[in-house]
Each structure stands twice: as C-alpha cells, then as structure tokens.
Backbone as a printed PyTorch tensor [residue, N CA C, xyz], in Angstrom:
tensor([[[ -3.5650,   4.7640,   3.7430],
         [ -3.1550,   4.1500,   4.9890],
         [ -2.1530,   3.0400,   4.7180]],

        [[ -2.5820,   2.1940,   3.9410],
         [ -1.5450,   0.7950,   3.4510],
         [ -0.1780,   1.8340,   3.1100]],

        [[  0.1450,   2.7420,   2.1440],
         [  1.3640,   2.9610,   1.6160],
         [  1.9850,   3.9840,   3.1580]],

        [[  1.3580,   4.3960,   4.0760],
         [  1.9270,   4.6890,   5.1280],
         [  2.7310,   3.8920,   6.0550]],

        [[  1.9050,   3.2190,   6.4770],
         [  1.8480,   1.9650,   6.7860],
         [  3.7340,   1.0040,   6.9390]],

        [[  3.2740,   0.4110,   5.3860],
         [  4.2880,  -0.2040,   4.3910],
         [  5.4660,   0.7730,   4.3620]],

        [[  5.3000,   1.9690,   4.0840],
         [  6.5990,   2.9100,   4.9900],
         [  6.7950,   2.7580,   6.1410]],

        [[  6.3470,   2.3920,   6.7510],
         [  6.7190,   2.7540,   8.6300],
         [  7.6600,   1.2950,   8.2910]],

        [[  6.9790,   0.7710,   8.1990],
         [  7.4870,  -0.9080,   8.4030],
         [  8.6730,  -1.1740,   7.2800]],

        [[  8.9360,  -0.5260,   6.3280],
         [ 10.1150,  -0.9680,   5.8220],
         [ 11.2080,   0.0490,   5.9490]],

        [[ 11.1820,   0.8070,   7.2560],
         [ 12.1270,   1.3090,   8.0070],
         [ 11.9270,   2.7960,   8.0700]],

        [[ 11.2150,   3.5120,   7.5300],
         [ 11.1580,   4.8580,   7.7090],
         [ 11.3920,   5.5710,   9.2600]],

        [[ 12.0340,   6.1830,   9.8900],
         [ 11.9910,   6.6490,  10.5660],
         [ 10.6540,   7.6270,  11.1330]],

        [[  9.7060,   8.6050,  10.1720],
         [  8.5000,   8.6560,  10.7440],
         [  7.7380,   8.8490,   9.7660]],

        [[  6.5120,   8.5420,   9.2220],
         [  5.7070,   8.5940,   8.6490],
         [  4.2630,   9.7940,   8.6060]],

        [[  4.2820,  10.6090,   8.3470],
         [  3.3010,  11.5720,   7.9690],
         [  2.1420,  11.6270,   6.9400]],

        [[  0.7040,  11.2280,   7.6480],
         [  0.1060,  11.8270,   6.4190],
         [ -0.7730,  12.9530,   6.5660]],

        [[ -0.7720,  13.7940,   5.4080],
         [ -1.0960,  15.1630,   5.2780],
         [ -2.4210,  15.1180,   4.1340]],

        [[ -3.1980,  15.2530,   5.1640],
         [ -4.9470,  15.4470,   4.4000],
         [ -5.5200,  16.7160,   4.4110]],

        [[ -5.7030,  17.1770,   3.0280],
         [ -6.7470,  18.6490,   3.1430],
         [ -7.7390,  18.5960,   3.9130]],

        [[ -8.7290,  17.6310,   4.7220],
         [ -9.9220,  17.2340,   5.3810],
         [ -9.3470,  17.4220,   6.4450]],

        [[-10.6900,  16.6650,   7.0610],
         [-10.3960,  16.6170,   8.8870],
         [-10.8070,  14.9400,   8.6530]],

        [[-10.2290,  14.5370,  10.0640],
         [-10.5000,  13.0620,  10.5540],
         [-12.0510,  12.5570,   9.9360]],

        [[-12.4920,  13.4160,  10.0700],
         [-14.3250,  12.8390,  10.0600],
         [-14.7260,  13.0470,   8.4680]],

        [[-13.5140,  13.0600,   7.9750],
         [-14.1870,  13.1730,   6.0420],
         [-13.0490,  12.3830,   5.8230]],

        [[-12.0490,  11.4090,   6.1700],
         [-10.9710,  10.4330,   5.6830],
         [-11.8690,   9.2420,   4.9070]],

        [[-11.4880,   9.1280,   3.3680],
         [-12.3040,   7.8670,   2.9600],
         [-11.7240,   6.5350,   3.3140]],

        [[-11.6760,   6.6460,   4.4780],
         [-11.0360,   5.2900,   5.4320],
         [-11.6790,   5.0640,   6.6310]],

        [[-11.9150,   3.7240,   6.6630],
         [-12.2210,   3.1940,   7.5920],
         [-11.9850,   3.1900,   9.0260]],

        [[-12.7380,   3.9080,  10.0390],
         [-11.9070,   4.2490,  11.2720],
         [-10.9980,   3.5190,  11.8230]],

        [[-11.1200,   1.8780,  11.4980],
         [-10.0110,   1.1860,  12.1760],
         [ -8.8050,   1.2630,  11.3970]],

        [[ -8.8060,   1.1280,  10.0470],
         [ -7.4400,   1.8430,   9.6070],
         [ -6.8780,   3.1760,   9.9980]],

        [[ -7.7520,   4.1180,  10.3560],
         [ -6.9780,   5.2110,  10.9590],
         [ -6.4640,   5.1250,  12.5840]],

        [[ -7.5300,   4.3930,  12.8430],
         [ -6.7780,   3.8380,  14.2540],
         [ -5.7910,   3.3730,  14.0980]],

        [[ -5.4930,   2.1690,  13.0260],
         [ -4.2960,   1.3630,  13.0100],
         [ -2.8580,   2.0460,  12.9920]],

        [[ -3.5290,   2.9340,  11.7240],
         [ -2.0420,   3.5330,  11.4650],
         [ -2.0710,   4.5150,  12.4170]],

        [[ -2.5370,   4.9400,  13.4970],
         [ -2.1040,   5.8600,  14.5270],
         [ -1.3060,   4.9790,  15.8270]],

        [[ -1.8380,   3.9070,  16.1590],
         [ -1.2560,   2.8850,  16.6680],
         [  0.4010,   2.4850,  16.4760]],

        [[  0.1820,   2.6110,  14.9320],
         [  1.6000,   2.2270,  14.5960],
         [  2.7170,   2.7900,  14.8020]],

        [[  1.8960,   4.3890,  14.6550],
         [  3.3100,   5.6910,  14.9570],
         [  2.7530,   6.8730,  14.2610]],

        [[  1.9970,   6.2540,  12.7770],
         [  1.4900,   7.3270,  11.6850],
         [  1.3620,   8.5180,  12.4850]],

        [[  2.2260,   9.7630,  11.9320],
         [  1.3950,  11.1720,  12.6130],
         [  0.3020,  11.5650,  11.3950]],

        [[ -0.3170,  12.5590,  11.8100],
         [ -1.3840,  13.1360,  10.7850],
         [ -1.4550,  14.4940,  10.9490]],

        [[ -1.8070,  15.1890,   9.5410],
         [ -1.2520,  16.8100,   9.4090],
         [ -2.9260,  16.4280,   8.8980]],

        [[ -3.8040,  17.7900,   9.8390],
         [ -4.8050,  17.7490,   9.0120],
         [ -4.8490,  19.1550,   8.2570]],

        [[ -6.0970,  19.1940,   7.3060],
         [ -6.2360,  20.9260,   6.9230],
         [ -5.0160,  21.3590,   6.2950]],

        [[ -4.2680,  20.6410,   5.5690],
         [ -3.2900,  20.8540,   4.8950],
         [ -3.4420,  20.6010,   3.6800]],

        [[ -2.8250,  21.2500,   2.3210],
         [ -2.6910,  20.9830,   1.1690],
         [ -1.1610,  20.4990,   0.6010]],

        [[ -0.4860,  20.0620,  -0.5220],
         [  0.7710,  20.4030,  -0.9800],
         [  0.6950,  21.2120,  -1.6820]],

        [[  1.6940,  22.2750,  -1.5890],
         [  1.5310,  22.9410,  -2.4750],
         [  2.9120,  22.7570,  -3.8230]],

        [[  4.0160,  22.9890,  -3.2160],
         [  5.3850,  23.0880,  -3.8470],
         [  6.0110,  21.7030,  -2.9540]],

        [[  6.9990,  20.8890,  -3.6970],
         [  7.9630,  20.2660,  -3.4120],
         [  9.1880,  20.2980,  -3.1550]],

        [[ 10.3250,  21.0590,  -2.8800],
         [ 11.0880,  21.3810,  -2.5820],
         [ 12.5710,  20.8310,  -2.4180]],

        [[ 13.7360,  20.9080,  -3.7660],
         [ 14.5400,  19.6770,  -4.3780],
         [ 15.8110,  20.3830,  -3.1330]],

        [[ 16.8610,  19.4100,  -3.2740],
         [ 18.4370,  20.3310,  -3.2620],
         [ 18.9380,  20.5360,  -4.3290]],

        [[ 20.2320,  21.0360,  -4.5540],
         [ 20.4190,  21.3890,  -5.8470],
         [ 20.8120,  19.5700,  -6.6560]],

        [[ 21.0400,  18.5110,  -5.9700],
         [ 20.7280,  17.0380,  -6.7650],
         [ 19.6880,  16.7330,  -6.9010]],

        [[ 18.5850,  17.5270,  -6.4190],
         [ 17.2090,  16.8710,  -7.1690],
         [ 16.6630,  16.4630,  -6.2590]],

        [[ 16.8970,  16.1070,  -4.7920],
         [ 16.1960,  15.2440,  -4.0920],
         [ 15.6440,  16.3530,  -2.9800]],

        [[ 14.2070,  15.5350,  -2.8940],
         [ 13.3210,  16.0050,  -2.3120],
         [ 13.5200,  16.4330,  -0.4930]],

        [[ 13.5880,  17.7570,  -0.5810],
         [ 13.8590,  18.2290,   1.0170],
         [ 13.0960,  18.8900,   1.4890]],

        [[ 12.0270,  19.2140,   1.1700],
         [ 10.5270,  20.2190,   2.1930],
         [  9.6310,  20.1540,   1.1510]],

        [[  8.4000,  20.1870,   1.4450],
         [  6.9800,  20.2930,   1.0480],
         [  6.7910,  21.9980,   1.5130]],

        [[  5.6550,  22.3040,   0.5900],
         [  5.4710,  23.7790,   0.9350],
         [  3.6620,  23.8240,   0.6390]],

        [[  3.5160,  23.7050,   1.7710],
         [  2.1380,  23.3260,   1.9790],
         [  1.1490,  24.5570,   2.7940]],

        [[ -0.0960,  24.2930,   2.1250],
         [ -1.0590,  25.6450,   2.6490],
         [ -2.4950,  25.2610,   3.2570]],

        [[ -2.6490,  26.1750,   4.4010],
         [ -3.3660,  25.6310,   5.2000],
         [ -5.1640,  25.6460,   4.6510]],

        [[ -5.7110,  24.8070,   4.7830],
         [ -6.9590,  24.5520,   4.6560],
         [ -8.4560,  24.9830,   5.8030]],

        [[ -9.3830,  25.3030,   4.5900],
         [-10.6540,  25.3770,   5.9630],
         [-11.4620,  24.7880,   5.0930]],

        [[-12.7650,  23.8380,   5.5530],
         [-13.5400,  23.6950,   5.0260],
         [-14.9430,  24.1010,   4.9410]],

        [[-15.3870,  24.1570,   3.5220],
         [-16.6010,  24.9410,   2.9480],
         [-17.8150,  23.8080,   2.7540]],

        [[-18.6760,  24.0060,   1.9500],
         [-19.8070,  23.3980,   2.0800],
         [-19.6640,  22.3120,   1.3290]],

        [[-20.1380,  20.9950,   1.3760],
         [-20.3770,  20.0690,   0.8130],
         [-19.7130,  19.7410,  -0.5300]],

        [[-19.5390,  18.7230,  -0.8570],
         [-19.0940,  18.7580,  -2.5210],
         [-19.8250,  17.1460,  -3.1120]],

        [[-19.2940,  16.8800,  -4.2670],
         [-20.4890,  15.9950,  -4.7460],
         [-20.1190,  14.6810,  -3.9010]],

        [[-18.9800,  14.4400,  -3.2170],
         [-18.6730,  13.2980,  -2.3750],
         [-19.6210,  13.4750,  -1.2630]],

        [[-20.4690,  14.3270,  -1.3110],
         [-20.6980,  14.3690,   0.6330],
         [-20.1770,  15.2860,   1.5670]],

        [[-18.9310,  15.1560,   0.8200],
         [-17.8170,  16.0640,   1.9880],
         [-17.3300,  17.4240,   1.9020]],

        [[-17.2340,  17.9870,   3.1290],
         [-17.1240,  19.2530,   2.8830],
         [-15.7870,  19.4200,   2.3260]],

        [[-16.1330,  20.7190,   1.6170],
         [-15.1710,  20.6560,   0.3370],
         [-13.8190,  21.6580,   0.8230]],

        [[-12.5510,  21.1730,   0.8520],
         [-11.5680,  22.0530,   1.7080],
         [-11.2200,  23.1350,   0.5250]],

        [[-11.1670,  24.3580,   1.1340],
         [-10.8010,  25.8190,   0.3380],
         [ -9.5440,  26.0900,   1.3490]],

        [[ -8.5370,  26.6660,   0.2870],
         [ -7.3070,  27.1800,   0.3620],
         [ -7.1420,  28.5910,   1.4850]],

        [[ -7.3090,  28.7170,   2.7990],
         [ -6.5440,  30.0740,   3.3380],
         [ -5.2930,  30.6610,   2.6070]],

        [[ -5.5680,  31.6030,   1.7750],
         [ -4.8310,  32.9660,   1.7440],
         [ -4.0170,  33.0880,   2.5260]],

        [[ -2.8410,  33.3950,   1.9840],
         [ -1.1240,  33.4220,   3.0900],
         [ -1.0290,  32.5760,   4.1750]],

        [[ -1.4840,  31.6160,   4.1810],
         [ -0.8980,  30.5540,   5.1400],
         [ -0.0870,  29.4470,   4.6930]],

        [[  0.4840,  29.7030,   3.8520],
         [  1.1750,  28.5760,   3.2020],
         [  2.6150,  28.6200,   4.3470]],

        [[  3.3950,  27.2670,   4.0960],
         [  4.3720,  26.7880,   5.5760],
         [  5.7010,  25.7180,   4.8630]],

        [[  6.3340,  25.5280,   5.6170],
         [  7.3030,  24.4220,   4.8150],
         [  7.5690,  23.5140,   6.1880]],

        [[  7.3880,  21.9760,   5.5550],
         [  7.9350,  21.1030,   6.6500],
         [  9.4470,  20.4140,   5.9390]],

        [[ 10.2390,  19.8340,   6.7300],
         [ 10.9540,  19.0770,   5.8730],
         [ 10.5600,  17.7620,   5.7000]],

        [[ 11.2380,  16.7360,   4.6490],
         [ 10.9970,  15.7920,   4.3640],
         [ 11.8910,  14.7380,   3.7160]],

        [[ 12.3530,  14.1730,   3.4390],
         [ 12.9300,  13.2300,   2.5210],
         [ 12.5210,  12.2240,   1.3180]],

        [[ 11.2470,  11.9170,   1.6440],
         [ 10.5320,  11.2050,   0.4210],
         [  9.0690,  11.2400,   0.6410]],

        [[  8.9890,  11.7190,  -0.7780],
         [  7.3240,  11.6940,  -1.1670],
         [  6.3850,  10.4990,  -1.5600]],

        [[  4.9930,   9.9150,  -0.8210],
         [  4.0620,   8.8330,  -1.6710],
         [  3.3920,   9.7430,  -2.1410]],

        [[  2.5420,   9.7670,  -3.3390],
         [  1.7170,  10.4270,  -3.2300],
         [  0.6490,   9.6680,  -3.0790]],

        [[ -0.7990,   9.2340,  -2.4800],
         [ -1.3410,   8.1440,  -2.3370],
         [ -2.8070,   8.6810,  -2.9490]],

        [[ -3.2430,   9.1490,  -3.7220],
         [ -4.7840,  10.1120,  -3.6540],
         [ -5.2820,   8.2750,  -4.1060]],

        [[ -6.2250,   8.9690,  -4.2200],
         [ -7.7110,   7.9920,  -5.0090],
         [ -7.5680,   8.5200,  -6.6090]],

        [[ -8.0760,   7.2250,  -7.0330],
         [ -7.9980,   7.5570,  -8.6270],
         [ -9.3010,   6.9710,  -9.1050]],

        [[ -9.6100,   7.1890, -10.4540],
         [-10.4040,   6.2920, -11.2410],
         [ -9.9410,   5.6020, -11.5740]],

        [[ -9.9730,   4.1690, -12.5950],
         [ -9.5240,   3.6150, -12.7330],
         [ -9.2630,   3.6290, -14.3030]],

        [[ -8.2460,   3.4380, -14.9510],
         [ -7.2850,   4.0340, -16.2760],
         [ -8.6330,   3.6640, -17.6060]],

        [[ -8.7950,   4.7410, -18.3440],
         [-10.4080,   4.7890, -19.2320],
         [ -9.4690,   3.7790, -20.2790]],

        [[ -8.0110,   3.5680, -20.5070],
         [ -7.2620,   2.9080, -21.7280],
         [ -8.0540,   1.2890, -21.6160]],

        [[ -8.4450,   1.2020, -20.0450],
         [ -8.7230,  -0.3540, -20.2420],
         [-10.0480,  -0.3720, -21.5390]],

        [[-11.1850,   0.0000, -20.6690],
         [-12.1260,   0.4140, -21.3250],
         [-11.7140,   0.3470, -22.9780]],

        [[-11.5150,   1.2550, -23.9000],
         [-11.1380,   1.7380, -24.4360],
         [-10.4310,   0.7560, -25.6440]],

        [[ -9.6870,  -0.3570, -24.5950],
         [ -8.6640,  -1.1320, -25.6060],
         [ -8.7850,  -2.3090, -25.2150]],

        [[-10.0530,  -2.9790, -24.9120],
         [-10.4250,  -4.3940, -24.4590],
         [-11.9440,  -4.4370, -25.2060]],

        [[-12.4350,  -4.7560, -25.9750],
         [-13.5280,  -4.5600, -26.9160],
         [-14.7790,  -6.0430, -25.5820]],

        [[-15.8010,  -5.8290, -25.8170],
         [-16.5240,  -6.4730, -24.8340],
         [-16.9230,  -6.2540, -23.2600]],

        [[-16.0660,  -5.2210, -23.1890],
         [-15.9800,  -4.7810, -21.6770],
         [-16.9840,  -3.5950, -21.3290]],

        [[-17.7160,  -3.9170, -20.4230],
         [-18.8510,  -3.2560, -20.2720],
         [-18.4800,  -1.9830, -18.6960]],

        [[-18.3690,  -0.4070, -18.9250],
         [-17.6790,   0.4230, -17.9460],
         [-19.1110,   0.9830, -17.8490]],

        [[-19.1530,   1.1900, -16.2180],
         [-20.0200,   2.5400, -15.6190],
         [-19.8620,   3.3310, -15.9300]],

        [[-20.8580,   4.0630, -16.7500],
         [-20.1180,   5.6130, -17.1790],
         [-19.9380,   6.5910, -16.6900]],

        [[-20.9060,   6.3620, -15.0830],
         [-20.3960,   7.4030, -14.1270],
         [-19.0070,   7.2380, -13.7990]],

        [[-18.7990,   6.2770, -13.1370],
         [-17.4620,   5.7200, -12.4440],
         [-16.6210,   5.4120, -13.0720]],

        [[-16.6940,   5.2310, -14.1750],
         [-15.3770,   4.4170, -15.1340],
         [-15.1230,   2.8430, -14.6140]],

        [[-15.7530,   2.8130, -13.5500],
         [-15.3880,   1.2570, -13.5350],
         [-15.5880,   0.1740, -14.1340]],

        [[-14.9900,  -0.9360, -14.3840],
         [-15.5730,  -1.9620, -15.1630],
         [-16.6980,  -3.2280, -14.5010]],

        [[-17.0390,  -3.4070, -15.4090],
         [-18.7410,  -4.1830, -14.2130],
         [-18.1640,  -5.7670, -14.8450]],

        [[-18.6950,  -5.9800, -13.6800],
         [-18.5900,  -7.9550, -13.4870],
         [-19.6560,  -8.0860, -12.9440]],

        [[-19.7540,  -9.8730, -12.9970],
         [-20.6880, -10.1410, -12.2350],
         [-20.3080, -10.5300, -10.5880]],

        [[-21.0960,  -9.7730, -10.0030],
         [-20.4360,  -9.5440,  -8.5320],
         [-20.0000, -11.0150,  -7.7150]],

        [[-20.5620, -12.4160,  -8.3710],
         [-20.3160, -12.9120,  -7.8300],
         [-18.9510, -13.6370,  -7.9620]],

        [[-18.9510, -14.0300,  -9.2970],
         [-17.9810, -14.8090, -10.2200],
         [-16.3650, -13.8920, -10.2110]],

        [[-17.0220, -12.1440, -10.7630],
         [-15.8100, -11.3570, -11.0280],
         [-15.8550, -11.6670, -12.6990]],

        [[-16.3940, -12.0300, -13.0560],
         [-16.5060, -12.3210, -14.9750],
         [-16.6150, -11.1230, -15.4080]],

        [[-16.0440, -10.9600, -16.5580],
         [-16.5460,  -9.3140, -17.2240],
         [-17.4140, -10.2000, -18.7960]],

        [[-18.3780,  -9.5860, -19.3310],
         [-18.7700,  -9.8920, -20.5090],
         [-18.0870, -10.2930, -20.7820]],

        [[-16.8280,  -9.9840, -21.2660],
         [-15.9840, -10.7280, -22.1420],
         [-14.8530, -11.8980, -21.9130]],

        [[-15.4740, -12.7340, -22.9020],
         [-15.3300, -14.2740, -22.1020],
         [-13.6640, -14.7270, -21.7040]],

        [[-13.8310, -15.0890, -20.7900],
         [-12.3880, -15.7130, -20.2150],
         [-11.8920, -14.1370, -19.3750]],

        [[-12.1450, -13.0610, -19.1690],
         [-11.8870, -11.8620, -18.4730],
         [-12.6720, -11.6410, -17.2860]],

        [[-11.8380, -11.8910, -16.0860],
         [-12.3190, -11.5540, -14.7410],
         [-11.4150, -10.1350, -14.2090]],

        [[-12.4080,  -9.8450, -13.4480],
         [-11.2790,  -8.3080, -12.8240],
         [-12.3570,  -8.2110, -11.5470]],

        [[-11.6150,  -7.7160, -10.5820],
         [-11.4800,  -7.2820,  -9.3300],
         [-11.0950,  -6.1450,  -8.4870]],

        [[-10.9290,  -5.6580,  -7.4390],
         [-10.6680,  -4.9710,  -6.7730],
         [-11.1430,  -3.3770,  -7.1990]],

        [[-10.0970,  -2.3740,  -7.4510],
         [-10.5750,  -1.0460,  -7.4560],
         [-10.8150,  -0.5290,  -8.6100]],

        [[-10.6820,  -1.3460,  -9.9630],
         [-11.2540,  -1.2730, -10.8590],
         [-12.3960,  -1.7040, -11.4030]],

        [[-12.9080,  -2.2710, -10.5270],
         [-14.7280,  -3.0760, -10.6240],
         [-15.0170,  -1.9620,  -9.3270]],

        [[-14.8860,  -1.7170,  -8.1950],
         [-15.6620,  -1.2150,  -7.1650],
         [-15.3940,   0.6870,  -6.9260]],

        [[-14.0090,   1.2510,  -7.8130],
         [-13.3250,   2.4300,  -7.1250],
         [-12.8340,   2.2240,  -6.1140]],

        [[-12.2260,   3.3080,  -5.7500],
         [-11.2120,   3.4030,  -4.7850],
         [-11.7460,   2.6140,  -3.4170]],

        [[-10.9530,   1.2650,  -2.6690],
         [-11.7100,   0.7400,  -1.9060],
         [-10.0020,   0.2950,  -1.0160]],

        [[-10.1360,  -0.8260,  -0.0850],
         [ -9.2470,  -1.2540,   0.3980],
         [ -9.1210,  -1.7150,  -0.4110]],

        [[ -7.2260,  -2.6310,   0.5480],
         [ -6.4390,  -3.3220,  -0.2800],
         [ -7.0820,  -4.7730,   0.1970]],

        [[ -7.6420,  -5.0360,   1.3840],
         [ -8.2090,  -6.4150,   1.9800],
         [ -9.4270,  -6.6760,   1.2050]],

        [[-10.4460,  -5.4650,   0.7040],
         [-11.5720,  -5.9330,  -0.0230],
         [-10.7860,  -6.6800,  -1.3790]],

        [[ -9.9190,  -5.8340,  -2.4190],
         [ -9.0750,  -6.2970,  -3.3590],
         [ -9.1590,  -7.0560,  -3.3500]],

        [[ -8.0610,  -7.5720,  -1.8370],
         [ -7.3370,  -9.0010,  -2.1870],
         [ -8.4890,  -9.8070,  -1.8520]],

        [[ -9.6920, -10.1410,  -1.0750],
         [-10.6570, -10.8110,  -1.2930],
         [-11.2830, -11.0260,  -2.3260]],

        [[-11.2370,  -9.7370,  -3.2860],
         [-12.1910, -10.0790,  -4.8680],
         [-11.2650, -10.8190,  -5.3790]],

        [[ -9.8190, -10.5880,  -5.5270],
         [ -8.9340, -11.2210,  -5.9880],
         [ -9.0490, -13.2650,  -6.0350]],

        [[ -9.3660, -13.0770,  -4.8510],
         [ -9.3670, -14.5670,  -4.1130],
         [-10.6310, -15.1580,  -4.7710]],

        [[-11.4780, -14.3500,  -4.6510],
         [-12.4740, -15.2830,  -4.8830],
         [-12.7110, -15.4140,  -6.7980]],

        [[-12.3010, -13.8930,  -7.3040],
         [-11.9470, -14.3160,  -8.8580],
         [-11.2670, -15.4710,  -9.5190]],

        [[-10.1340, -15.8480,  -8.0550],
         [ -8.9130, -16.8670,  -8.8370],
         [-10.1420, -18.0510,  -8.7210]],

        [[-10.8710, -18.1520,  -7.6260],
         [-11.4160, -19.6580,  -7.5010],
         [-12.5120, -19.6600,  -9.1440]],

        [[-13.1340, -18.7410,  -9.4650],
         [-13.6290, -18.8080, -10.5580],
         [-12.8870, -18.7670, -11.7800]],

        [[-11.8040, -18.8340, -11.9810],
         [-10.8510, -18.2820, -13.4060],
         [ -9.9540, -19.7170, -13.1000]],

        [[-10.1980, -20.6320, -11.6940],
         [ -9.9620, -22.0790, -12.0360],
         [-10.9490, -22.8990, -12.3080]],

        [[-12.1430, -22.5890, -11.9760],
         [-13.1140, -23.4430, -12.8070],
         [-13.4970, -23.0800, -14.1490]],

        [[-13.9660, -21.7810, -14.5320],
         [-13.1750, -21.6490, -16.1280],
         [-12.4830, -22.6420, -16.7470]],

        [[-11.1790, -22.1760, -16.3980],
         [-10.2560, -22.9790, -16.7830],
         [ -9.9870, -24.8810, -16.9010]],

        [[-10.3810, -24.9300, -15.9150],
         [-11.1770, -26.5490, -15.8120],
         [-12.3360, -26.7220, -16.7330]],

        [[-13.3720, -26.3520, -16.9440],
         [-14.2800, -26.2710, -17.8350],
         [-14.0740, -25.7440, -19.5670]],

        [[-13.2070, -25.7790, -19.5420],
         [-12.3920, -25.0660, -20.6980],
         [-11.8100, -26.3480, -21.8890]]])
C-alpha cells in the first residue's frame, strides 16, 4: 500500500495494484486499503504476473498476467490462489514496484555473531521493550524483529529504539 501510495503522490498518473487474492486475504489493514482506494489506487484482483513485457530499449510496456481462483487454505490461513489454465491477458504499463513481503535477509543473522534469530521466522529477537538485541550496543526494529508489518508500526519501533540507543549511549 505505502509504495502505491508514494507512487500516486509523486506524480504517477494511475496506480494499480494487482493481487493473486481477493480483498478479504490482503495482509493489510482495512484502513490502508481503504486509504489507498480513497486516493485513486485501482485494484486488479485474482491476478498473477506472469511475463513483463520490454520495447525493443528495454523499457517496460505490458505485464502478461494470468487469472487466478482460489483453493484451500495454505499455511498463512489463506486460501491459497491456483493458476486458471489459458487465461493469461496483457495490460499495459510503464513502470513496475514489485512490493511482495519478504523475510528478512538470513546474511544478518549469519554475519553479526550474538544475535539471537527465530528459526521459524528468521527474524531477529529483541527485547520488545527496549529493541536491544543480545548483542550489546545492537538495537533493531521494525520488519526485521516483527516480519512483514507496516511502515507506521516500523517507524514507531524505530522511535522508541532511538529513545533507548540514547540512553545507552548516555550511560556509556
């Protein structure tokens, strides 16, 4: 929603987003989908990407996208969208976000010695209040302590990490 959004507003003429789901499986918050419908956002549901579609300079001129139905459940909860057979379509376009959900990069993990990761989630654990990670003088926040979440929760962990990483630092 934010990188839609942040397109509309730094001039895009129209903004599209295209979800394999339906409205009622968006891992967003209904008032963000309100918002960005408010704003202008259109929404393609039951859609996949499939192909991207260049000119001969390279730049991006249609998506080639295939239509979706959804099947039973998947380990999110949500019903899990399967691909319809020959329904694939082309819209045009001019520029691609791609915005999915991610985990958060296993290199941190990996190349910060002291750092304690969920091993389901890959996320890194703090203490929920502070934002401290085991390892001393290291605070972290947002979608790498919680997964894929807003950008307002973020910037709140953010906020409240800095007030602890100045008393640290004062105490230091």
């Amino acid at each position: 929603m934010d990188s839609a959004i942040m397109a509309l507003r730094a001039g895009a003429k129209k903004v599209t987003i295209l979800y394999r789901r339906t409205k009622n499986e968006m891992p967003a918050r209904i008032e963000e989908i309100e918002n960005a419908e408010e704003e202008g956002i259109e929404f393609v549901f039951l859609v996949a990407p499939v192909e991207y579609i260049g000119d001969e300079n390279g730049w991006v001129r249609q998506a080639k996208l295939i239509r979706m139905r959804l099947g039973e459940p998947d380990s999110s909860g949500r019903r899990r969208p399967i691909p319809i057979k020959d329904s694939e379509f082309k819209i045009p376009l001019d520029t691609v976000v791609v915005a999915i959900g991610q985990m958060p990069s296993p290199l941190i993990a990996r190349t910060t010695p002291d750092l304690r990761v969920d091993a389901r989630r890959g996320t890194i654990m703090v203490n929920e209040k502070t934002y401290a990670t085991p390892k001393v003088g290291v605070f972290a926040g947002g979608d790498v302590t919680t997964g894929a979440a807003t950008v307002i929760s973020a910037a709140g962990a953010g906020k409240t990490a800095a007030k602890y990483i100045d008393l640290y630092l004062r105490n230091q």
